[in-house]
N, C-alpha and C positions, 0 to 999 in steps of 0.2 A: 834806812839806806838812802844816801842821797842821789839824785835824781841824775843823770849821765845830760852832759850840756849834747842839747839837738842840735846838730847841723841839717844843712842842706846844700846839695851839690844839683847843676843845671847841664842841662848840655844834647849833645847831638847824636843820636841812636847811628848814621852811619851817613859820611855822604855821598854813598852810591844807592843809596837806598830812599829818594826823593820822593820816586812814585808806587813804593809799594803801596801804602793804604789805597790809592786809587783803583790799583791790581785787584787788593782784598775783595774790594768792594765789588769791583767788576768781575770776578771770578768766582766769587765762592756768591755772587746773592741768590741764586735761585736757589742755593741750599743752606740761608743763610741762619736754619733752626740748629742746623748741626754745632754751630758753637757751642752750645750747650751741652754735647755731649763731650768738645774737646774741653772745657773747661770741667766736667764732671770726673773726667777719664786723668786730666793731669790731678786732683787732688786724691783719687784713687791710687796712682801710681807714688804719692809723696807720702798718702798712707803707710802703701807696703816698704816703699824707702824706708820710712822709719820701723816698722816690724823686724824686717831683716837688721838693721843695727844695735835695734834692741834684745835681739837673740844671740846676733854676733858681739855682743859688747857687755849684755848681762844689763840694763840699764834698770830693768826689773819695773817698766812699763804696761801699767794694767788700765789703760783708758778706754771706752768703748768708743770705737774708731767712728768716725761717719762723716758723710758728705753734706752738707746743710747748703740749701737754698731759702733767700731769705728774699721776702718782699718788702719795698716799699712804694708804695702808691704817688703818697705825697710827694717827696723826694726824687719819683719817679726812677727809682737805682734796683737792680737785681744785684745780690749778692750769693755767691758761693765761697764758702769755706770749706776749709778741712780742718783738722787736727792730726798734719802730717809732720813730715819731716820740718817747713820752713826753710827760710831764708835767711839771709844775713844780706847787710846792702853791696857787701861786694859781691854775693850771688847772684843777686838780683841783677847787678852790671853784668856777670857773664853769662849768667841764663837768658836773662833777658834781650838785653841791650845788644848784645855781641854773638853770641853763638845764633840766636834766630834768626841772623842775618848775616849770617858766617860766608856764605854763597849768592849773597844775592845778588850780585851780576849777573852770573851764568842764570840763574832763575829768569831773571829780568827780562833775559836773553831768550831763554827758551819759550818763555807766555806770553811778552807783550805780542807778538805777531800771531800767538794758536787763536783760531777762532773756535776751537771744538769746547767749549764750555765745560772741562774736567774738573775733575777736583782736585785740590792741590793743596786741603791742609793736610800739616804732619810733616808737608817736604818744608829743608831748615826749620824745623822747628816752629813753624807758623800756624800750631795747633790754638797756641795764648793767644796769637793776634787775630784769630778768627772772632774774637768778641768784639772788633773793629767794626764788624757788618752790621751789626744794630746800637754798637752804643757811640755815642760822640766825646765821650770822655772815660778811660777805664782807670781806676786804681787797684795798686797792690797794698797790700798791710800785711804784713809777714814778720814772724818770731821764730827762729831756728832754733830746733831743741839744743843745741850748745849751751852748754853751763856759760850764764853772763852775756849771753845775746843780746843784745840790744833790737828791738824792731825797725822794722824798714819800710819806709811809706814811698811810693815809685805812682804817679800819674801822669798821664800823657793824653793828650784831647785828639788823635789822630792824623801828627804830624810826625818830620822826625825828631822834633824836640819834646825834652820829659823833663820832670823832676824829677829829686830822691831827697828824702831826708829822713833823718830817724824820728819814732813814733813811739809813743807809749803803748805796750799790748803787752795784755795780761797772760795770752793764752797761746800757747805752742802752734805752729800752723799757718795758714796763708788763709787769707779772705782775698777775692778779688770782686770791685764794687763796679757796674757798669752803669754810667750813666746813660740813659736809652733814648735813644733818637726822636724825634716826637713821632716818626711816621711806626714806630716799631713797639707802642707801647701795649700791641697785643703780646707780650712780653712779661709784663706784669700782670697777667690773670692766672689763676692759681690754675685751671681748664687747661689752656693752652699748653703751660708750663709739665703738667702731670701727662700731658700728650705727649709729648718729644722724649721724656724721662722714662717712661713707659716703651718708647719704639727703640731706642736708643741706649738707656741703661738698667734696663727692667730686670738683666741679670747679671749685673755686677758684685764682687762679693763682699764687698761693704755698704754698711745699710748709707742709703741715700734718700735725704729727709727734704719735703716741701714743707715749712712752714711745722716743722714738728712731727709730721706722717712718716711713716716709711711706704715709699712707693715701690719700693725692689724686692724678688725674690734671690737671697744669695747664694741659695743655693740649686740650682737647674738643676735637673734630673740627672744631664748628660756627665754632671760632674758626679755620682756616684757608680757603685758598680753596680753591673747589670746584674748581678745574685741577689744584689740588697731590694727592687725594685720589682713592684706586682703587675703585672697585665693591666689592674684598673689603672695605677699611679700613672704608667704610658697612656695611656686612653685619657686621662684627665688631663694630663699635660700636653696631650694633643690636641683637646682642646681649650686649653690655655690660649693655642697659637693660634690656632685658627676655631673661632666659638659657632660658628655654624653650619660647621661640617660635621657628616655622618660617620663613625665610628672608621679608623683607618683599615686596610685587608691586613696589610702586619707592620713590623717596623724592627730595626734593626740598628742596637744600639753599638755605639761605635768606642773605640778606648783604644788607642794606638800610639807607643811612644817611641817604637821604631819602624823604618829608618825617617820617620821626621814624626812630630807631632800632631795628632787630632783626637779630639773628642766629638762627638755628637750623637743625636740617636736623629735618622729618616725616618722617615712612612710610605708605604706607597696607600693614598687616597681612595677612596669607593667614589668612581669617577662618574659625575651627574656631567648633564647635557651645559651646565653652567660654567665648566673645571675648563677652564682655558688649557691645554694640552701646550700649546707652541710658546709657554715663557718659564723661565723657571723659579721655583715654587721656597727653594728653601731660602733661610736664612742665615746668613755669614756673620759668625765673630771672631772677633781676635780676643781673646783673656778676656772672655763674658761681657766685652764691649761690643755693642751691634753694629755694623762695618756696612751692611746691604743687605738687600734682597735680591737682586736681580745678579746675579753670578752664575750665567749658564756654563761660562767655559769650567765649571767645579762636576759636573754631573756630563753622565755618558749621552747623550744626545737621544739612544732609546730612553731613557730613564728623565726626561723632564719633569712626568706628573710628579717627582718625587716631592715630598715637603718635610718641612721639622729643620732642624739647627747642626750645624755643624761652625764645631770652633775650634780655627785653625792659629794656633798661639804665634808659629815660625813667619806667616803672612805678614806686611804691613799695616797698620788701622787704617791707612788711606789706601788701598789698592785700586789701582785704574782697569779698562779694560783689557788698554795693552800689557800690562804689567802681568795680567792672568793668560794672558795669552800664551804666551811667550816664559811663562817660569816654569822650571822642570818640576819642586815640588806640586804644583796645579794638573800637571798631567799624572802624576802618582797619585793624586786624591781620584782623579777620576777613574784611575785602572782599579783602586780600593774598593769602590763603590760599586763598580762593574762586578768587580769577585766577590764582594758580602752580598749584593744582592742573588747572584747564580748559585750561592750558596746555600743564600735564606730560599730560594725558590725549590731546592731540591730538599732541605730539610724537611721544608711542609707538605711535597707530596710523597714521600717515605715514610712522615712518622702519619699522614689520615690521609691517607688518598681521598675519601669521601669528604671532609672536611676542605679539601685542598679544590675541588672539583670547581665549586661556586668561584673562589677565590681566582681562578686558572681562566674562567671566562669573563673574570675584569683584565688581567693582565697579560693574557696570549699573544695581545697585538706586538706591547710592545718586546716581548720575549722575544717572539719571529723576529721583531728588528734588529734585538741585540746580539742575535745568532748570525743574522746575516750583512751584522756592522762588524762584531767581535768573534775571529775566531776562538778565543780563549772562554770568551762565554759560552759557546756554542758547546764547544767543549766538557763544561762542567755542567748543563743543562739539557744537554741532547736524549740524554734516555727519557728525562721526566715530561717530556712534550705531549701534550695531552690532542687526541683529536676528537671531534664529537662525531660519532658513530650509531649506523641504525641498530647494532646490537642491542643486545640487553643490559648491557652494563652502560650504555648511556655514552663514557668516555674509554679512547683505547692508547698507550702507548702504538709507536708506528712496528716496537718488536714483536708488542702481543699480536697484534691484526697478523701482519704478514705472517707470526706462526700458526695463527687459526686459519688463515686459508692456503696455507702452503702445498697443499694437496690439490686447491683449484684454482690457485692463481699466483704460484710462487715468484714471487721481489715485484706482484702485479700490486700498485693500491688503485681500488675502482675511486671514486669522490663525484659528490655534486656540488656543485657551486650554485643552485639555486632548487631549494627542496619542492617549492610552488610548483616551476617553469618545469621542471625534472621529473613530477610526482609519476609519472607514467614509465619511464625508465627504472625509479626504486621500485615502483612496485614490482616489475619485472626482475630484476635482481632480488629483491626479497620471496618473493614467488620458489624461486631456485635457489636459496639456501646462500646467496652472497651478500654478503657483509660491506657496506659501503660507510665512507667517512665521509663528514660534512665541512665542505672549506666554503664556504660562502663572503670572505671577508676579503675588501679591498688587496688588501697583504698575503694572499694567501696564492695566487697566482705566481705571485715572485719567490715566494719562500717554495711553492712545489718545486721551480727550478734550482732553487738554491737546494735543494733536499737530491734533487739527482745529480747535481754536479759533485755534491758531499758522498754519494753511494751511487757507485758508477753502474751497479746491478738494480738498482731500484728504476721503475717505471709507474708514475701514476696517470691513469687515464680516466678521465673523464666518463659516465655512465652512457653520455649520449654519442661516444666517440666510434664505438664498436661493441658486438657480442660478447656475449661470453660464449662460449663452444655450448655448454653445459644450457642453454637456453634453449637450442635447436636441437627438434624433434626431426631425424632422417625419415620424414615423412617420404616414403618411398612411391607413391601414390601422384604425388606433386611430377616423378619421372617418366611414369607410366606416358608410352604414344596413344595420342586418340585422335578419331577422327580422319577424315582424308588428307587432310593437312599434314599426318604425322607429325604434329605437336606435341609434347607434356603441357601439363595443365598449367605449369610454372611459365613455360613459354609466352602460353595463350595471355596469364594474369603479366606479364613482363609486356609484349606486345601492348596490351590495353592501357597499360598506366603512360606506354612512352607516347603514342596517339593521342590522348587526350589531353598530357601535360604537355606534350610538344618541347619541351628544355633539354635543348643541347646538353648543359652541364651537367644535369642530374641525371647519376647513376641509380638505375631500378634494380633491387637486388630483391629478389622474393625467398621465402624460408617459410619453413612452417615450425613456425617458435609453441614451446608447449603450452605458454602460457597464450590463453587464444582470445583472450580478451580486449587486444587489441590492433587495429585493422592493418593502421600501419606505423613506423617513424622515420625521423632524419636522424641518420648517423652523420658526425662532423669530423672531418680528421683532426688528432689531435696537433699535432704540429700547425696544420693550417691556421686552426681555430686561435694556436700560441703565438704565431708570430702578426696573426692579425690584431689580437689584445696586444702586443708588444708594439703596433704601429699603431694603436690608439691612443697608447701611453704617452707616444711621443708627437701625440699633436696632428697627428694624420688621420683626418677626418673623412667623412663621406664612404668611408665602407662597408660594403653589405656582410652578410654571412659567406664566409671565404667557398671560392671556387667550388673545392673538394668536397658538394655534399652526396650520402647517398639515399636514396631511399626505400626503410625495405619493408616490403608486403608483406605479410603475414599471412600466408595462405591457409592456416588455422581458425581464422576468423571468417566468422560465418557470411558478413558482409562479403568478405573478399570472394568466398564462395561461391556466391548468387551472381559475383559480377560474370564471371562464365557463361552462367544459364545463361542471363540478360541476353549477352553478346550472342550465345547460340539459339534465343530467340527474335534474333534482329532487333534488339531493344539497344546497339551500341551508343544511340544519345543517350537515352538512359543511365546503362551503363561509365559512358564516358563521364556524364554529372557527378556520380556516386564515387569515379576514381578522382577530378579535381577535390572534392571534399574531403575525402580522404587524407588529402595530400594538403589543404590549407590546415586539418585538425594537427595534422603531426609537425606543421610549421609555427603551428599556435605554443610550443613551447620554447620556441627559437628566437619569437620577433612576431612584435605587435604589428596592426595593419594600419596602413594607410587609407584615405578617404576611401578609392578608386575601389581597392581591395577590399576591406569592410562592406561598401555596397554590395559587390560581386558573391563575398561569403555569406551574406542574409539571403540577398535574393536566391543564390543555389539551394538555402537551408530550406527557403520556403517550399522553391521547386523538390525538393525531397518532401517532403512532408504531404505537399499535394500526389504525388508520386504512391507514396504509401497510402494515403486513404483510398484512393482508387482501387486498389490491390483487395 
């Protein structure tokens, strides 16, 4: 067959189009590895081009398709081929030459003046001219499967002027050869190279070759069905993505091709003190090309810890931030995410509540949030809300509690928010057969209001807020007149506590509680104590423990007892020392002391102490 006479044609890519290389350059270099993916991603695409023709056309094409990177050192050139569709050099005129810079005015228009450093390949078709940013010279060699193709040789040293001329090539396909900049020739190490291919095309579905290897797996888990796939294969391919994290709490594979397209499988993480919480976690592709990681507008805002892959085919490969911002399909992924997780939450504590328990004290936090971000979430996860409770079962829906005390304290939830500072209040409540839940967590203050504005009959209060009825003893004894004073003995122990404390503010409420173990406490109003933490919240500093405290004697207690005798034996300093003490113990679970006060509560300890040996 004789040999077709080569031509060669010269000429001018566009001339509105002067300063784009210098754009390229200034635009895309902080991220200037990513060529490598656009040049990996177009010989992929020119693969499937050719599949799709050869199925639609019968060509009866059985070649093993692949992506080749090829080094040379010497030469200093990186080479990517395919064995795809091809070129022909009038194609190469309008692929190249002409359609990539179809718009470049308005382009021109809109970046030379943006200082915000975006990315901007993919827009016009400036995926190919991205190998601009490290090489100083690129060529093309291209053979279009057309019967009698001729090859097409196209280089251009990063001006607007190029050659074309026809080439001899044996083999169906496109190579494109960069010659690489001298500053860029960490390019040509086989390391660097297997790095970018790895973050970038690691799950493409044609094998993609360094130097003869295959560095890709083509088929990701997310592209099969979740029947065909075992709990370890998740677990291993979990960490694939992330190799030095602990085993995920679940994951939830994704397969959706209405009303728009996605695949992926998340995770929610077993979150160490090291899990950065405020960035987000998963990874974005378009058609098992890697796109980002950093796409928080794709996940519910509760839901950041999420990690694992999601690959959204409908997306563009180059999506900006404002692009996600602002697209409707992006708000549908996130409402997706929102409902399979509310989902996944309620499957797992239905089918093992035991099982579910562990698991419910990594993710509570962000649950409460998502209840009181989404009411749709809320919605499909409001019975399964777990609270940790001094029962015996450890944890309580808020239906089970409220019907196990419904007889002594109907739509009442008692709660401590600090089990330490509180221990003298549950005991008391425990002592009397009531049931308390434990909220002790940042979030847990705001979600109880968000829980009574959701159930306009629920009421939860606090352990240290008020009594239960069921605690006090009608110690009838406490009424009884004595003495010439015709006093009750509650009087007398009321009178003593208000002289020795001397505090306007606090209210002295004396009881004779059955449980007689303890002398006294502070009761806080609930409301008070809520709107004082809601003025904390917002930055309003310097406030003590709100107005409304009271404090109630326990005329049960033996101490309280004696303080009587004392007083009816002219012992009222005495006495008065023994009611300040009293009175700083039962503040000691409200608020630590200052210099002043610390000195004052040692030194009365001592004076008690010397007090009693005397005795």
């Amino acid at each position: 067959m004789a040999k077709k006479k080569q031509t060669a044609e010269t000429g001018t890519i566009s001339i509105h189009t002067e300063n784009i290389f210098p754009i390229i350059k200034k635009w895309l270099y902080s991220d200037k590895e990513i060529f490598l993916r656009e040049l990996v991603s177009n010989g992929v695409d020119a693969i499937h081009k050719l599949q799709h023709i050869n199925l639609v056309e019968g060509l009866q094409l059985a070649d093993n398709y692949a992506v080749d990177i090829r080094i040379d050192k010497e030469a200093g050139t990186l080479t990517v081929s395919d064995n795809g569709i091809g070129m022909t050099s009038d194609e190469v005129k309008k692929y190249i030459n002409q359609i990539a810079f179809s718009s470049a005015e308005d382009f021109l228009e809109k970046y030379k003046k943006d200082d915000s450093q975006q990315q901007i390949i993919g827009h016009f078709g400036l995926g190919f001219y991205s190998a601009f940013m490290v090489a100083d010279t690129v060529e093309i060699k291209s053979l279009s499967y057309q019967k009698g193709a001729t090859g097409a040789h196209w280089n251009c040293s990063g001006s607007t002027e190029y050659n074309l001329e026809t080439v001899e090539k044996k083999d169906r396909g496109t190579e494109i050869v960069l010659h690489l900049a001298d500053d860029e020739k960490e390019f040509l190490e086989p390391a660097r190279l297997r790095e970018v291919l790895v973050r970038y095309c690691n799950f493409l579905p044609v094998e993609i070759r360094l130097e003869g290897d295959v560095v890709n797996d083509r088929n990701p888990l997310w592209t099969r069905s979740p029947s065909e796939v075992s709990d370890d294969e998740y677990k291993e391919f979990y960490k694939k993505l992330y190799p030095m994290s602990d085993d995920p709490l679940f994951w939830i594979h994704l397969n959706i091709d209405y009303p728009f397209n996605l695949k992926g499988i998340v995770y929610f993480p077993k979150l160490t003190t090291e899990f950065d919480i405020s960035k987000s976690h998963i990874k974005l592709f378009c058609n098992q090309v890697f796109v980002s990681d950093n796409c928080p507008e794709l996940i519910p805002e509760f839901l950041t810890p999420l990690q694992g892959c999601l690959d959204a085919p409908d997306l563009p490969l180059n999506v900006s931030r404002s692009y996600l911002q602002n697209e409707p399909q992006v708000r549908k992924i996130n409402e997706v995410l929102s409902g399979r997780v509310a989902g996944k939450v309620v499957d797992l504590a239905k089918s093992d509540r035991e099982s579910f328990t562990p698991i419910w004290d990594d993710i509570h936090t962000f649950v409460k949030y998502g209840c009181m971000r989404d009411d749709k979430f809320y919605e499909k996860v409001k019975d399964q809300i777990l609270f940790r409770t001094t029962d015996e079962s450890g944890h309580t829906t808020l239906e089970d509690y409220l019907e196990r005390g419904k007889d002594k304290h109907e739509n009442t939830v008692y709660y401590a928010s600090d089990e330490a500072a509180q221990a003298t209040y549950l005991k008391l409540f425990k002592n009397e057969g009531n049931e308390v839940v434990i909220l002790d967590q940042i979030i847990d203050s705001h979600f109880i209001s968000f829980l009574e504005m959701k159930n306009s009959d629920l009421t939860f209060q606090r352990v240290d807020a008020d009594l239960s009825q069921n605690m006090v003893d009608e110690d009838k004894s406490s009424k009884i007149v004595e003495g010439k004073d015709e006093k009750s003995r509650g009087d007398r122990v009321r009178e003593l506590f208000e002289q020795s404390l001397n505090q306007d503010k606090l209210k002295i409420r004396v009881e004779a509680l059955k449980d007689s173990s303890v002398p006294g406490m502070i009761l806080l109003s609930e409301q008070a104590r809520r709107f004082q933490e809601m003025a904390r919240s917002m930055g309003q500093t310097g406030l003590d423990l709100p107005d409304e405290q009271t404090m109630v004697v326990n005329l049960s207690n033996p101490v309280i007892k004696n303080l009587v005798t004392l007083a009816e034996e002219g012992r009222n300093v005495d006495a008065g020392v023994i009611a300040e003490q009293v009175y700083d113990l039962a503040m000691l679970a409200h608020r630590g002391f200052d210099r002043d006060q610390m000195e004052a509560f040692l030194e009365r300890s001592n004076k008690i102490l010397e007090m009693v040996g005397k005795e």
